[in-house]
KEBABA-584063 format. One record per residue (C-alpha): x, y, z; residue number from 1. Coordinates in Angstrom, 3 decimals, always signed. Layout:
BEGIN
       xx       yy       zz paza
        X        Y        Z  NUM
...
END
This chain:
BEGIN
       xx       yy       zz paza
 +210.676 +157.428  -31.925    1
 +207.823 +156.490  -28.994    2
 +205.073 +154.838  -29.631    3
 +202.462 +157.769  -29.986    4
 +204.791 +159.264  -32.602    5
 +204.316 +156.081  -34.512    6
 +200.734 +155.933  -33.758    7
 +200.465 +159.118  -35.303    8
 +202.744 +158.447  -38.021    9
 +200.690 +155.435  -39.208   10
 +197.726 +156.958  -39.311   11
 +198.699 +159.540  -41.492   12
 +200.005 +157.738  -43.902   13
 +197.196 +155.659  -44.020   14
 +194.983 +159.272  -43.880   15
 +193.420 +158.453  -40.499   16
 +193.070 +160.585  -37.644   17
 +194.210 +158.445  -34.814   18
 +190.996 +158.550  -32.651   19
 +189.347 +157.505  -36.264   20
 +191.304 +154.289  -35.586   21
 +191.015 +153.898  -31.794   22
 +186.659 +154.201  -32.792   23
 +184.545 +151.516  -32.341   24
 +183.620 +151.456  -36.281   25
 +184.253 +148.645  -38.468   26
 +184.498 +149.848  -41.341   27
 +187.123 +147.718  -43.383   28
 +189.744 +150.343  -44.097   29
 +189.995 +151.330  -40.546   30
 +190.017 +147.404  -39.624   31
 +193.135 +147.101  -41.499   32
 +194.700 +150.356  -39.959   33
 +193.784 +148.761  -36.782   34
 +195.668 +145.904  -37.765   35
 +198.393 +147.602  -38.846   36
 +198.979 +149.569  -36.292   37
 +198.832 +147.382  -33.655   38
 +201.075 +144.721  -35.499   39
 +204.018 +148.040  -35.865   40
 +203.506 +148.849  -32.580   41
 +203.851 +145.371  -31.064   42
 +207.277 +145.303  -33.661   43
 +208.767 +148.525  -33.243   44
 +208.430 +149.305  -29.341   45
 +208.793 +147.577  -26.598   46
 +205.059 +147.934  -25.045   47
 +203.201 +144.884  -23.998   48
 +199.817 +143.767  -25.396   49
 +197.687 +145.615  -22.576   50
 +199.610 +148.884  -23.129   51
 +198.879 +148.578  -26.632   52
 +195.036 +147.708  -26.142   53
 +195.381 +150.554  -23.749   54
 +196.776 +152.942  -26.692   55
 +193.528 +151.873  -29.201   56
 +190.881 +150.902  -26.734   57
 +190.793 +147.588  -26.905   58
 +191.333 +144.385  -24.616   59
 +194.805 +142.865  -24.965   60
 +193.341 +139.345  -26.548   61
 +191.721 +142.073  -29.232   62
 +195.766 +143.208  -29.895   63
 +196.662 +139.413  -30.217   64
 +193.895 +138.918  -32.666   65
 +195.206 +141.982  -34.306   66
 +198.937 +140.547  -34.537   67
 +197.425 +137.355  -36.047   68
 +195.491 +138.758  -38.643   69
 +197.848 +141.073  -39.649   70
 +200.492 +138.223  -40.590   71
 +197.627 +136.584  -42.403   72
 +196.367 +139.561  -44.309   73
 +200.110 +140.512  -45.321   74
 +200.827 +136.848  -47.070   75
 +196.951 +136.742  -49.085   76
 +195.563 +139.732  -49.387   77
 +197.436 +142.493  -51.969   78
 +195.928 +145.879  -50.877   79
 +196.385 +144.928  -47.251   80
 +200.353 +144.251  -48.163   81
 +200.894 +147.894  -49.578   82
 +199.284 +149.587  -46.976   83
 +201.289 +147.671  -44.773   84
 +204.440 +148.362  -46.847   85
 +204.001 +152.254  -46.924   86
 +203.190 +152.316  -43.451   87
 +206.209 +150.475  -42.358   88
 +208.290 +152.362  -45.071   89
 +207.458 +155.539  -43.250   90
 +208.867 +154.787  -39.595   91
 +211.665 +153.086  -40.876   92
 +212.431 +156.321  -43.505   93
 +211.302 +158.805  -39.952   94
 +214.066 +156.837  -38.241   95
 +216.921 +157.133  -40.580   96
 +216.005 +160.687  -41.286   97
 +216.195 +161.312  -37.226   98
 +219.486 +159.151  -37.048   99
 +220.847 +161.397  -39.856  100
 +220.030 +164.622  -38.315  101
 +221.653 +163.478  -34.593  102
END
């Protein structure tokens, strides 16, 4: 699975379009897709923090405030934790479904 096949994935389970989340708005729930998406991306491919600022539009020290707040939000704050959860259930369920298929 690349990373634009997660990028996509993410924000459809979230129900984002992806340029939704690469926008300059700051609305909260596309904060925390933001968030979430960078923190999946950092964990589940191997691209560096500029490729990844790259991917949303944002400067690499944006992705590393990302990471942060992402760890944060996932240990204090509830409805940030279950999108997370469903978000990371999906590429993990996408990859054993691929796996199973090969």
């Amino acid at each position: 699975m690349n990373e634009y096949e997660i990028f996509s994935l993410i924000s459809e389970v979230l129900g984002f379009k992806t340029d939704q989340i690469k926008s300059r708005s700051r609305k909260y729930d596309l904060v925390d897709a933001r968030h979430i998406t960078v923190y999946l991306l950092r964990n589940y491919t191997g691209l560096t923090l500029v490729e990844i600022g790259n991917m949303i539009k944002r400067h690499h020290t944006t992705v590393v405030n990302s990471i942060k707040k992402a760890k944060d939000y996932r240990k204090y704050n509830t409805k940030f934790k279950h999108k997370f959860q469903r978000a990371q259930k999906a590429i993990e369920n996408h990859y054993i479904d691929r796996r199973m298929i090969i």
